[in-house]
PALO-947088 format. One record per residue: residue in three letters; x, y, z of N, C-alpha, C, O, CB in turn. Coordinates in steps of 0.001 Angstrom, whole numbers, padded with zeros to 6 digits, always signed. Glycine has a CB too. Layout:
PALO-947088
ALAXYZXYZXYZXYZXYZ ...
***
This chain:
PALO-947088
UNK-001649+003988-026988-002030+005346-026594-002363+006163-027836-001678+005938-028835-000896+006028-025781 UNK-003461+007214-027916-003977+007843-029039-003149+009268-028789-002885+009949-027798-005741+007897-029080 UNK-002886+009354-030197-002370+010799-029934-003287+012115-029478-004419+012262-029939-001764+011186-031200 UNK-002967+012636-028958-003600+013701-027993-003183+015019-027979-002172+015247-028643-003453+013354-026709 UNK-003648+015865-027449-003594+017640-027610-002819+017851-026360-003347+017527-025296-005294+018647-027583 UNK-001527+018400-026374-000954+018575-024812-001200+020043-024263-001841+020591-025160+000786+018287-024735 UNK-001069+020658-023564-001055+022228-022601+000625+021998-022146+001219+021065-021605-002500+022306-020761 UNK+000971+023106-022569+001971+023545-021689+002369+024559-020823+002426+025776-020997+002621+023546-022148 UNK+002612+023921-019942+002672+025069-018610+003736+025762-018613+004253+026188-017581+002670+024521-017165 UNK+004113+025923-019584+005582+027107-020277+006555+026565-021291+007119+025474-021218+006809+027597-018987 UNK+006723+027754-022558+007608+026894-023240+009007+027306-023172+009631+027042-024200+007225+026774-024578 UNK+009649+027857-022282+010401+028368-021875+010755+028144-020388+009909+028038-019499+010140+029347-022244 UNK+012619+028057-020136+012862+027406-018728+012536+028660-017804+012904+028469-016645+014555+026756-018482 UNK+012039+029688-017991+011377+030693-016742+010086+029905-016224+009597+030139-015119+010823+032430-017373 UNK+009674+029139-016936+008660+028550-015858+008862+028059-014315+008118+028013-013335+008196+027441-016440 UNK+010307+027694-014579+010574+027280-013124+010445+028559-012162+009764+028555-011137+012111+026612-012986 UNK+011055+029456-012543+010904+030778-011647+009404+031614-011193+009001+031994-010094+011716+031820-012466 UNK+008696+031712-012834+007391+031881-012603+006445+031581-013427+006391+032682-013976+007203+032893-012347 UNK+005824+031100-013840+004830+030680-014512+003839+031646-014814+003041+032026-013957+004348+029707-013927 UNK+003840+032269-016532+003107+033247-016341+001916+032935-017265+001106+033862-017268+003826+034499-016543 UNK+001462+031554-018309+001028+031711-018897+000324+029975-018940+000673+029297-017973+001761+032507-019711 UNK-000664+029221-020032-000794+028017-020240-001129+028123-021578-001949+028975-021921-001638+027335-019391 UNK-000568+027316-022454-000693+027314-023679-000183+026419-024853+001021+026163-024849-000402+028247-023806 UNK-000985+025894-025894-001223+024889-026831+000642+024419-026976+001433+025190-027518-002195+025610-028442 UNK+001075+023072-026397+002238+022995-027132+002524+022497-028372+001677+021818-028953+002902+022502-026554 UNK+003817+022779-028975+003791+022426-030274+003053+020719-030707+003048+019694-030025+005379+022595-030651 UNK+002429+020998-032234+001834+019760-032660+002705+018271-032535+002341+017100-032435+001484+020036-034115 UNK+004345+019098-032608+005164+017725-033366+005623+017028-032152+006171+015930-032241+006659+018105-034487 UNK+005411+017662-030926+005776+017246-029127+004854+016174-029443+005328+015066-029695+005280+018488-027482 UNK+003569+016359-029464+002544+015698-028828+002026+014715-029800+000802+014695-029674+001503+016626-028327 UNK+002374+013974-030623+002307+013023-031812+002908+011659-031056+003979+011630-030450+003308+013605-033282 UNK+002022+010575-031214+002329+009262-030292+001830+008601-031312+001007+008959-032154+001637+008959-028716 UNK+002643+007161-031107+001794+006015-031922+000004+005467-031473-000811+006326-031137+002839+004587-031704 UNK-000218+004616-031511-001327+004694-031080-001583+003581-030078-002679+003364-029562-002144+004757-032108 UNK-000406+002857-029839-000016+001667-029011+001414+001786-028914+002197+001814-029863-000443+000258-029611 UNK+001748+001869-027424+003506+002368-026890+003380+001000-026173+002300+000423-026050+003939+004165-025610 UNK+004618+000500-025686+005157+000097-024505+005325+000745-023431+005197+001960-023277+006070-000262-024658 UNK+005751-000405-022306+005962+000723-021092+007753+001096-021388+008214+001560-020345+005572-000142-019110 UNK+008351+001049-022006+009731+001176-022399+009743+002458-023065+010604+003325-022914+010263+000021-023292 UNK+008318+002538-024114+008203+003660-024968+007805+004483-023879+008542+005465-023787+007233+003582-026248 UNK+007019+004446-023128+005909+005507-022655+007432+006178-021868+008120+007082-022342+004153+004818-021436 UNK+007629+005599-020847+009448+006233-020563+010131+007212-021173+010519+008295-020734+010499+005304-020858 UNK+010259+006616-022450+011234+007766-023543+010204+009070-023325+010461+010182-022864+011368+007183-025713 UNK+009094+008587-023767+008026+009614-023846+008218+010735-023050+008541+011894-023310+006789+009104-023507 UNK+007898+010030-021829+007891+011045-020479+009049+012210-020283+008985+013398-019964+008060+010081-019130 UNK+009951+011473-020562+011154+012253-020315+011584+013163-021851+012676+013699-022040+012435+011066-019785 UNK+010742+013158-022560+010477+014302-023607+009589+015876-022756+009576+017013-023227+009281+013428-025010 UNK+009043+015488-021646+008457+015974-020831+008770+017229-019830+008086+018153-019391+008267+015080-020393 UNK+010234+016788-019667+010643+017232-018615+012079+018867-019123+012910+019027-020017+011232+015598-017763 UNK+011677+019557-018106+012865+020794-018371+013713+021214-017488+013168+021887-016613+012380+022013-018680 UNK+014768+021092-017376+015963+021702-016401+016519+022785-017084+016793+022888-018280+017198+020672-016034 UNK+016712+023948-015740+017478+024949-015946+018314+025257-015262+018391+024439-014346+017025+025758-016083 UNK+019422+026434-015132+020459+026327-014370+020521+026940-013049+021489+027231-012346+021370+026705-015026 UNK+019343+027062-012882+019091+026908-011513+018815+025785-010421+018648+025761-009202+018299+027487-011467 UNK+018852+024820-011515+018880+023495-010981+017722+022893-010560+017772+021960-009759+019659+023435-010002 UNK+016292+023464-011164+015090+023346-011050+014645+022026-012347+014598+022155-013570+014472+024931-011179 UNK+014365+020782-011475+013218+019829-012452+012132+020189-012735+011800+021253-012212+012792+018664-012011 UNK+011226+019585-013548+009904+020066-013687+009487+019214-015161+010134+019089-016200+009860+021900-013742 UNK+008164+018708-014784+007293+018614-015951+006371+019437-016327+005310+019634-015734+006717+017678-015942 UNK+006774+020001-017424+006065+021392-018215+005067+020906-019073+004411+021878-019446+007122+022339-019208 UNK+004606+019788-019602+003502+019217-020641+002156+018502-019689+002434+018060-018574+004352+017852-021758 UNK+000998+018439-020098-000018+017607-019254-001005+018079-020544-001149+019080-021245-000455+018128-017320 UNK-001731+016417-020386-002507+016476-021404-003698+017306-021212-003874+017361-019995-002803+015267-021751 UNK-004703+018053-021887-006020+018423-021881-006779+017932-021918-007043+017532-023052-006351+018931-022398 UNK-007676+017566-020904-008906+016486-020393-010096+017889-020489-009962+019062-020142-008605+015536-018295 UNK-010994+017324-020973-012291+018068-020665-013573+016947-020039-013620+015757-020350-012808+018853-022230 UNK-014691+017730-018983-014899+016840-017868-016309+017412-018121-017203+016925-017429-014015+016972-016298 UNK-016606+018263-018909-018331+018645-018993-018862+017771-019245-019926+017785-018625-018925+019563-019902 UNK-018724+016475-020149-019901+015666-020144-020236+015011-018402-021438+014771-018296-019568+014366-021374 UNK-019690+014794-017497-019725+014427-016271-019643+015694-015029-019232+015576-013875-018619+013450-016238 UNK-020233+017017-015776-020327+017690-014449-021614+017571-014169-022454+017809-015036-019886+019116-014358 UNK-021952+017190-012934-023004+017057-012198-022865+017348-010950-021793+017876-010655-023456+016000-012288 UNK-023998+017077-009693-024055+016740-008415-023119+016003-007455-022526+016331-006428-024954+016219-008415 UNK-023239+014524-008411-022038+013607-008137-020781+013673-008641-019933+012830-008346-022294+012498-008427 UNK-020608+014414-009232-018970+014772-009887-017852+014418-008699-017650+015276-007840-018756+016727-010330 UNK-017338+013521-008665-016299+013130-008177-014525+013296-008507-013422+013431-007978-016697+012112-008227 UNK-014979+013216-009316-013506+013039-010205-013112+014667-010880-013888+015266-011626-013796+011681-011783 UNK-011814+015186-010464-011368+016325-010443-010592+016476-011346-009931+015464-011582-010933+016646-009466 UNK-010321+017604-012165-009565+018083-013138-008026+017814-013059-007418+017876-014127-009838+019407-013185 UNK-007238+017487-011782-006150+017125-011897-005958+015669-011870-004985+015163-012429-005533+017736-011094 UNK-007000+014843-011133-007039+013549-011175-007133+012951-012907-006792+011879-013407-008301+013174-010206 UNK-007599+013879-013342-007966+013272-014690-006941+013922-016084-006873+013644-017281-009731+013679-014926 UNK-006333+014773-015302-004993+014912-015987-003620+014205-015667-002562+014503-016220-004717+016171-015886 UNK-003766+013254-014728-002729+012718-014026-003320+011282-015040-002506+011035-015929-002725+012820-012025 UNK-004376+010473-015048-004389+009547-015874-004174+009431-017598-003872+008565-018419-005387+009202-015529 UNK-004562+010998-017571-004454+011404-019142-002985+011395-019381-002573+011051-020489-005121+012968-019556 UNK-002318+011676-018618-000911+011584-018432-000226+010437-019582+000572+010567-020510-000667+011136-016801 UNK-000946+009313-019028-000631+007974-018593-001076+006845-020284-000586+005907-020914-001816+007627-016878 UNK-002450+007878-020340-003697+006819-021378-004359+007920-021641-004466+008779-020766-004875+005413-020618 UNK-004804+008052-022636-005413+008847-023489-007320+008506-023258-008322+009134-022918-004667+008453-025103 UNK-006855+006790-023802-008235+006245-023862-008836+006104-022059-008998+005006-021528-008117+004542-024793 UNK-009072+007324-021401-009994+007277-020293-011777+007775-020406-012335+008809-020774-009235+008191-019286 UNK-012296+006346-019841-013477+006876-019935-013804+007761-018502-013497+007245-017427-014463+005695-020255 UNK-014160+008519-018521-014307+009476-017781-015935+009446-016850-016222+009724-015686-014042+010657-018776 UNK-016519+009099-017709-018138+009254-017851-018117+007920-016010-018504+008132-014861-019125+008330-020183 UNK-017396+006555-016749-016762+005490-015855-016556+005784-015041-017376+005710-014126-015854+004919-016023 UNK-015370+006282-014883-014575+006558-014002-015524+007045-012356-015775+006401-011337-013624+007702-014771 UNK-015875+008690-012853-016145+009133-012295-017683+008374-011202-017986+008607-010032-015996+010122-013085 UNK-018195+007653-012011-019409+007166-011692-018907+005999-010481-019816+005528-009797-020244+006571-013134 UNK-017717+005604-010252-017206+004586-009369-016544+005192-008402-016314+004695-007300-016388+003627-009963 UNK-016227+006240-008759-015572+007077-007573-016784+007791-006721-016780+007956-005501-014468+008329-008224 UNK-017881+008201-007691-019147+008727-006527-019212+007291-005850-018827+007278-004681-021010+009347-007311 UNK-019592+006201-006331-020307+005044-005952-019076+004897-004348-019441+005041-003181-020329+003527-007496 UNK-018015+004665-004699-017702+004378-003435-017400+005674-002823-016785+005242-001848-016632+003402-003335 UNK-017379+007027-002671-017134+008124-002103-018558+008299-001177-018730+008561+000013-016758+009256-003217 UNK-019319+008076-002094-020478+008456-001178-021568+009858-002056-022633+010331-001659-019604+009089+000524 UNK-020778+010196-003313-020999+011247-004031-022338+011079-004486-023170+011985-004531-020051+011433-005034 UNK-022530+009842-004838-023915+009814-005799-025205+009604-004685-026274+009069-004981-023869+008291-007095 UNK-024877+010116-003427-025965+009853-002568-025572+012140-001767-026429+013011-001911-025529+007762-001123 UNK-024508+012347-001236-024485+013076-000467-022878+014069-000414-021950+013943+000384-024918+012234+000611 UNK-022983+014783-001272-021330+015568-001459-021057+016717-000513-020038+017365-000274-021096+016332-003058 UNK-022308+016762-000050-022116+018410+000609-020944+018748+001925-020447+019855+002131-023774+018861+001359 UNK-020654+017421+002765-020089+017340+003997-018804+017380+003025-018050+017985+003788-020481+016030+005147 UNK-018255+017218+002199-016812+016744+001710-016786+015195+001245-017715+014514+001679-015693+016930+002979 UNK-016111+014739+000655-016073+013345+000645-014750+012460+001108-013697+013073+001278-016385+013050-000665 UNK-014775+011538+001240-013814+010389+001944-012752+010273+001233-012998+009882+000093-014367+008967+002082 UNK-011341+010512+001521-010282+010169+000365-010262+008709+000248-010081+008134-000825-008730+010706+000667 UNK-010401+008272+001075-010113+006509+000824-011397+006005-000363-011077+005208-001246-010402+005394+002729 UNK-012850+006544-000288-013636+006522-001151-013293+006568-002573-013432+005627-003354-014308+007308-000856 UNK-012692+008091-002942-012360+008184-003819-010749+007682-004447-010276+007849-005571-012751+009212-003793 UNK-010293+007165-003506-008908+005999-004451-009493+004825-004586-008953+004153-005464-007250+005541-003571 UNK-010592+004192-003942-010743+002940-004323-011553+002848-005484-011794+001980-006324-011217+002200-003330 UNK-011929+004136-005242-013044+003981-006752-012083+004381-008051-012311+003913-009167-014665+005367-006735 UNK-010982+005298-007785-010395+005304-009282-009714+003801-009280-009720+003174-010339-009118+006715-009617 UNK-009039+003133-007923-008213+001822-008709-009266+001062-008651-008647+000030-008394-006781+001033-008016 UNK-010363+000724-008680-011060-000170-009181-011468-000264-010572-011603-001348-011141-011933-000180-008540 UNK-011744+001319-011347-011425+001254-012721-010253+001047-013009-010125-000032-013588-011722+002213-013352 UNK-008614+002016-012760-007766+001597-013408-007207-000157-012992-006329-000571-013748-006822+002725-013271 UNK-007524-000835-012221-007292-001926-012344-007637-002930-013276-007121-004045-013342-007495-002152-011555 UNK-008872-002311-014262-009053-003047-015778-008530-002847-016942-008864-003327-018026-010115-002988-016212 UNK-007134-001633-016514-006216-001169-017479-005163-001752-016970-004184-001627-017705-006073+000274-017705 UNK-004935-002438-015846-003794-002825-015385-002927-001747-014850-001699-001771-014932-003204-003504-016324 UNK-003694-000700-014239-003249+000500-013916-003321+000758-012601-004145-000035-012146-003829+001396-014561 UNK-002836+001545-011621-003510+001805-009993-002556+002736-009151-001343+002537-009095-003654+000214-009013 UNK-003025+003492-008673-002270+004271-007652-001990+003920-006268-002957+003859-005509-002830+005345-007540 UNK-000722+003657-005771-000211+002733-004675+000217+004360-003942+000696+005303-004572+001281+001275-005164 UNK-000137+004338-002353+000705+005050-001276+001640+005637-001601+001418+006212-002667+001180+004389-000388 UNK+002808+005838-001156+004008+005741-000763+004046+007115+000347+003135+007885+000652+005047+005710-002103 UNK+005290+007075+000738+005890+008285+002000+006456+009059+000751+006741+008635-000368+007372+007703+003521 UNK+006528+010276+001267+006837+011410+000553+008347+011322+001120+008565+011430+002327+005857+012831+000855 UNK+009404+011112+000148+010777+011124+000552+011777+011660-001076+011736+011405-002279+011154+009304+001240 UNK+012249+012153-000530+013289+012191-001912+013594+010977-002333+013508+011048-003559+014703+012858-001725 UNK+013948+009731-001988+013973+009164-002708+012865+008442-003870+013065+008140-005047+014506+008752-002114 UNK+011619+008303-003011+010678+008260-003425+010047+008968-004344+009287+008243-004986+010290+008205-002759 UNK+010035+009920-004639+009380+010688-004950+010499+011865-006286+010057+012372-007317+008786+011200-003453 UNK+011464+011938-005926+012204+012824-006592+013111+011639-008287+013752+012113-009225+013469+013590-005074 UNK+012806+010292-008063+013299+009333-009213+011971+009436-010116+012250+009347-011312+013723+007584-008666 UNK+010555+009605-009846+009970+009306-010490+009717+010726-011209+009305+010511-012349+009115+008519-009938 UNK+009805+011876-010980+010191+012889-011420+011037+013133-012566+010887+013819-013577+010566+013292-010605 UNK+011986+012374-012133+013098+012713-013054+012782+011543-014196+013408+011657-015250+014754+012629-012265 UNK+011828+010391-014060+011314+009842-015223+010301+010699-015796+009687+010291-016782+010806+008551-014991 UNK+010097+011617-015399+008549+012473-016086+007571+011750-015438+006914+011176-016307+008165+012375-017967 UNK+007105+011466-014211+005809+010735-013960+006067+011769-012607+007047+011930-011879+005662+008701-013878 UNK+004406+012523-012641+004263+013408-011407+003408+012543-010217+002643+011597-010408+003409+014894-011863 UNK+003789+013177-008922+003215+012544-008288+002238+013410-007554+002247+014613-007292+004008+011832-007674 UNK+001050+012049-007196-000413+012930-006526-000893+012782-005368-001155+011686-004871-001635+012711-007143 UNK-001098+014159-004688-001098+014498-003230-002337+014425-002753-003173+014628-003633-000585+015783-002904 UNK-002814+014195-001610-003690+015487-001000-003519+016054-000005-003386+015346+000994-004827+015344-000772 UNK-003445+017619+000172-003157+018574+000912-004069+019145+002009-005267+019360+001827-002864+019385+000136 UNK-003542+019333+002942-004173+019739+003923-004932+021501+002997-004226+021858+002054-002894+019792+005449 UNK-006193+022419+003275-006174+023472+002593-005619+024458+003373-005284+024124+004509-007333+023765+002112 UNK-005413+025803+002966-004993+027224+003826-004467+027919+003097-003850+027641+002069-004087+027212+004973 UNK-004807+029561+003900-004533+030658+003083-003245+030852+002874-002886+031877+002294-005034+031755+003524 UNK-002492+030079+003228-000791+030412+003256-000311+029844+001434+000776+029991+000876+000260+029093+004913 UNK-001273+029352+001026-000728+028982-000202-001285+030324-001254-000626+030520-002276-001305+027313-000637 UNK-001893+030774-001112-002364+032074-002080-001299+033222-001285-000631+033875-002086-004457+032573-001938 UNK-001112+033479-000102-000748+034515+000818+000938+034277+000778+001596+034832-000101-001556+034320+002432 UNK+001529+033481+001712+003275+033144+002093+003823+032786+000861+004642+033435+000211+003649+031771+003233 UNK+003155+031358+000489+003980+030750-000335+004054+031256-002033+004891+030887-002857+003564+029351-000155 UNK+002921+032194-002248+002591+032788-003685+003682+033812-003526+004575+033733-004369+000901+033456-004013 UNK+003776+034610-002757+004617+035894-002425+006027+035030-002362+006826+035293-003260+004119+036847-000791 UNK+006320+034275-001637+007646+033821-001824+008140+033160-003478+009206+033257-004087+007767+032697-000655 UNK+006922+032522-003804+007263+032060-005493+007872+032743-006105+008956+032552-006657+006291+031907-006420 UNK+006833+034147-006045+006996+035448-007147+008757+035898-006793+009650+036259-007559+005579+037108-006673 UNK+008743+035656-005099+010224+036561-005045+011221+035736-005470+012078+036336-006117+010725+037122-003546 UNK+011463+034214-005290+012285+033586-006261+012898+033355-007197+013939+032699-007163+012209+033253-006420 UNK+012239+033987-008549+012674+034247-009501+013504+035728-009723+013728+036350-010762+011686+033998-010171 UNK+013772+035951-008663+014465+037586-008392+016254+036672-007964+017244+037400-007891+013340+038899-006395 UNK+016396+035306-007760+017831+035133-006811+018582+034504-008084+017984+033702-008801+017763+033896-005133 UNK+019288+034707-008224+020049+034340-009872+020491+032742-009425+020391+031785-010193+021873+035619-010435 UNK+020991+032662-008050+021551+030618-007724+020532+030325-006654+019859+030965-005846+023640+030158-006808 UNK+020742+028913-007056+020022+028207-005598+020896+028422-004405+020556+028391-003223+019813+026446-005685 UNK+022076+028644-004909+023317+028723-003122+022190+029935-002241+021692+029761-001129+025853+029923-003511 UNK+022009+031190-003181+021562+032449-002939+020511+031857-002114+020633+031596-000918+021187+033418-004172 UNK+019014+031577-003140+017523+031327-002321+017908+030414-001477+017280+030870-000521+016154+030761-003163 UNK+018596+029199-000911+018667+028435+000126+019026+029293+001077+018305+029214+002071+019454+027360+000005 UNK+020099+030291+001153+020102+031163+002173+018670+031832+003070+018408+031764+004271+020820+032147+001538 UNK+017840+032547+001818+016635+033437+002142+015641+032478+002319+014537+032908+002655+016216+034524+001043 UNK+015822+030901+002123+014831+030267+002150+014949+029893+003327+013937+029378+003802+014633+029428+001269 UNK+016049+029985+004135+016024+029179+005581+015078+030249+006348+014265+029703+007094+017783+028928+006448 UNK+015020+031696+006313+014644+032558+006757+013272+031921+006478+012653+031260+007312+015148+033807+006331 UNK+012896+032158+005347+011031+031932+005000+010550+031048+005126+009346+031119+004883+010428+032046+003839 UNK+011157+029450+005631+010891+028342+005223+009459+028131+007104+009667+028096+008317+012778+027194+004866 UNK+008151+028054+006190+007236+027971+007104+007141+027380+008152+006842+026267+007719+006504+027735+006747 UNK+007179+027237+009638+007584+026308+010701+006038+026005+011191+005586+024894+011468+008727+027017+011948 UNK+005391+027174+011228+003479+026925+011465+002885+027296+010360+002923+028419+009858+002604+027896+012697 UNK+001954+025724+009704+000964+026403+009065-000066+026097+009529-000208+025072+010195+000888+026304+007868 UNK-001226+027128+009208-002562+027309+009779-003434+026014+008888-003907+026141+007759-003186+029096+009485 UNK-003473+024982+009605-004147+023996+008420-006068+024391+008245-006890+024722+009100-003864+021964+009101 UNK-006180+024199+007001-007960+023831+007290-008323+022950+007586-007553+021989+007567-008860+023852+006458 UNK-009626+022777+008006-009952+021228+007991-010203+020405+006881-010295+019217+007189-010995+021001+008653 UNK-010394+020746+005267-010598+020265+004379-009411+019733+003364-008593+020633+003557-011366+021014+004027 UNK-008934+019057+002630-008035+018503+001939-008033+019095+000467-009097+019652+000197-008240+017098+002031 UNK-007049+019106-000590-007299+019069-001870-006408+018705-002629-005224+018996-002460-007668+020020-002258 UNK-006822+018065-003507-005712+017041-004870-004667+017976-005112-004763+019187-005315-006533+016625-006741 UNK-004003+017500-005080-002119+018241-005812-001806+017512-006935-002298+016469-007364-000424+017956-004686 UNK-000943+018187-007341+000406+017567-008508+001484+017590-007955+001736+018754-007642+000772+018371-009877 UNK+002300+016881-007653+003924+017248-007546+004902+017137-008771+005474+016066-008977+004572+016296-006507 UNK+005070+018031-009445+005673+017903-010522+007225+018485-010839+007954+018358-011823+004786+018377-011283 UNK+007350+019002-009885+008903+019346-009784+009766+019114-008831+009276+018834-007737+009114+020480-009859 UNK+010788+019144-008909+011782+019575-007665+013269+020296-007612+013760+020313-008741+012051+018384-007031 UNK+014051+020846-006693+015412+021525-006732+015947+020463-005513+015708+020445-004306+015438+023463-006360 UNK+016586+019793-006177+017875+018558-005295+018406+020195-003930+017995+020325-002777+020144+017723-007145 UNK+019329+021082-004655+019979+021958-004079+019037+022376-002531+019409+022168-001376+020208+023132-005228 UNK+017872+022950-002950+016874+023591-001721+015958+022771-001118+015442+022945-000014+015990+024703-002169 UNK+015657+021279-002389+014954+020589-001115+013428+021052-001300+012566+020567-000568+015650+021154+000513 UNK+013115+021964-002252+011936+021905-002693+011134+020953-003521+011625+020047-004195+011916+022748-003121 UNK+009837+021233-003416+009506+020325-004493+007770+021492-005084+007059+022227-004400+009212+018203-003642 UNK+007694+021086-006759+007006+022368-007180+005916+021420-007400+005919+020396-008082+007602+023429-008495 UNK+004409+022263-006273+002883+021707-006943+002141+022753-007458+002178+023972-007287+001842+020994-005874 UNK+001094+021617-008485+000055+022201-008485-000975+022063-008190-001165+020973-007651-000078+022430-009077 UNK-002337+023056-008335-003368+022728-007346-003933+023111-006204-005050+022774-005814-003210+021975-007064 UNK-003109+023875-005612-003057+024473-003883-003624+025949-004204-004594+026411-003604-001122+024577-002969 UNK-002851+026711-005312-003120+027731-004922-004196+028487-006258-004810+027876-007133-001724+028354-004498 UNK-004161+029409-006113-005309+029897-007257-004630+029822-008760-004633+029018-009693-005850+031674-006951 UNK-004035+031133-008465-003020+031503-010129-002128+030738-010261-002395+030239-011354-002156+032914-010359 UNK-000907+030110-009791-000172+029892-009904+000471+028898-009223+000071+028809-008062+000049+030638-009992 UNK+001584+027881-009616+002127+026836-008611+002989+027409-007842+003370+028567-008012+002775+025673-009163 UNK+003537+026344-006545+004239+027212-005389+005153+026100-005077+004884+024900-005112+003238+027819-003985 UNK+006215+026634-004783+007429+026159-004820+007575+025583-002885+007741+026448-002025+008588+027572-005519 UNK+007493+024305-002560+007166+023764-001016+008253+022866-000753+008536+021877-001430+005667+022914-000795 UNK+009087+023442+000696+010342+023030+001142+009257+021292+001714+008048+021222+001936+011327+024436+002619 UNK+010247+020239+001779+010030+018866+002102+009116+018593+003267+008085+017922+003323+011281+018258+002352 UNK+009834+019365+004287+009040+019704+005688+007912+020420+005257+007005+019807+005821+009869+020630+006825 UNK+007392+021322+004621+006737+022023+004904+005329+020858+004486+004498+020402+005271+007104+023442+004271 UNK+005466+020581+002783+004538+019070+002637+004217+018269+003340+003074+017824+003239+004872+018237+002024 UNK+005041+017812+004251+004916+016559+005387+003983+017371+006210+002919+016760+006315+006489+015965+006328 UNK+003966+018452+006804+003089+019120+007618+002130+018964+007268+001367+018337+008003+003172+020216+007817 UNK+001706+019388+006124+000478+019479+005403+000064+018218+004558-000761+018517+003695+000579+020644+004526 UNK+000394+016962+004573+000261+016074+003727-001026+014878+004377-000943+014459+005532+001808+015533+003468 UNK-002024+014503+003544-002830+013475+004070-002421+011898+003194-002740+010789+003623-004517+014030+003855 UNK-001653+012155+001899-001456+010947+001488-000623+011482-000305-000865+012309-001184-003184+009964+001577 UNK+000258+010556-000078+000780+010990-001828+000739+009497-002660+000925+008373-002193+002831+011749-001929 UNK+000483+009829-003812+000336+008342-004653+001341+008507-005839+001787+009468-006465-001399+008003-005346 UNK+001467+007463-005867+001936+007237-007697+001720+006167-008168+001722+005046-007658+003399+007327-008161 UNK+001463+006625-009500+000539+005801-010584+001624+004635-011455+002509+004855-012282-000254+007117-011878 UNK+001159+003456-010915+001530+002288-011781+000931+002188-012991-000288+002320-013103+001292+001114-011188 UNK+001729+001946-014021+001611+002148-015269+001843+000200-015887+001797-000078-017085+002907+003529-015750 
***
């Protein structure tokens, strides 16, 4: 792996509460050999990760991918997809990538209707399968999903869309960081915790990069405009078309 430029999505444990900023993390974080193991990449990851005493996980680092040489018509391949491999490997060709994900999406002929999720996973594991790399299914479960977390490896969604993620769930974020314990917000969260959401008909890539064991949340990004939003277990499953994680 080449050493690389990271973003951090806070350098400070208030990120869990609110996230107010994105910005260059320190040089001496982000310094890698130039060939790890998967033993190393591990240690790595979990250099990654921040707990506070609110009992909030979270991966606060993701590398900086830039995607202009491949914006086009057929642009397939999305800014979080390509921070989720950058994650992983530095050395992504992108230019690649993306050109296999139109090919089987349907992109390099016709984008306007939306495109096929199954399109676009077969076309990224057909490249990462020449890295020995690939994104497999799984069910969204705490167990599933909340171990690989706590190794620093986020996991990737796609979401049903709706205004409840700029509107309910942004407004509830912001008020979160107002409850000093999780005992507290699990109380106010049973109250807020969404029972109908208004789905769209269209889907969009997530991050799952956090979670609170205590409330049963888990923190993405991606959904909403400004900011990530803090989503009770149920509420994901409602809204969920498929979650992956990336074999390394």
């Amino acid at each position: 792996m080449n050493s690389k430029k990271f973003i951090c999505l806070a350098l400070s444990l208030a990120f869990f509460s609110g996230v107010s900023c994105i910005c260059n993390a320190d040089d001496s974080d982000s310094k890698e050999k130039e060939k790890v193991s998967k033993s190393d990449l591990r240690g790595i990851f979990k250099t990654r990760i921040e707990k506070n005493d609110f009992g909030d996980v979270a991966i606060v680092k993701f590398p900086e991918v830039d995607l202009k040489e491949i914006q086009s018509k057929s642009q397939a391949l999305t800014q979080l997809m390509a921070m989720l491999l950058a994650y992983v490997d530095s050395d992504i060709d992108y230019v690649r990538l993306n050109k296999l994900m139109a090919k089987y999406s349907g992109a390099d002929k016709d984008a306007s209707g939306g495109l096929p999720i199954k399109g676009l996973m077969d076309g990224m594991n057909k490249y990462l399968a020449n890295k020995s790399m690939g994104l497999s299914k799984t069910n969204f479960s705490a167990v599933n999903v909340r171990q690989k977390l706590e190794d620093g490896v986020p996991v990737f969604c796609w979401l049903a869309t709706g205004a409840f993620y700029d509107r309910e769930l942004t407004d509830r974020y912001k008020e979160r960081k107002n409850f000093k314990s999780a005992d507290e917000w699990q109380k106010e969260l049973r109250k807020q915790e969404l029972k109908k959401l208004r789905k769209g008909r269209m889907v969009s890539d997530a991050l799952c990069i956090g979670f609170n064991p205590a409330t049963n949340e888990y923190l993405i990004v991606g959904v909403a405009r400004n900011n990530p939003v803090w989503m009770t277990e149920r509420e994901i499953k409602s809204v969920l078309t498929g979650a992956y994680i990336l074999r390394y």
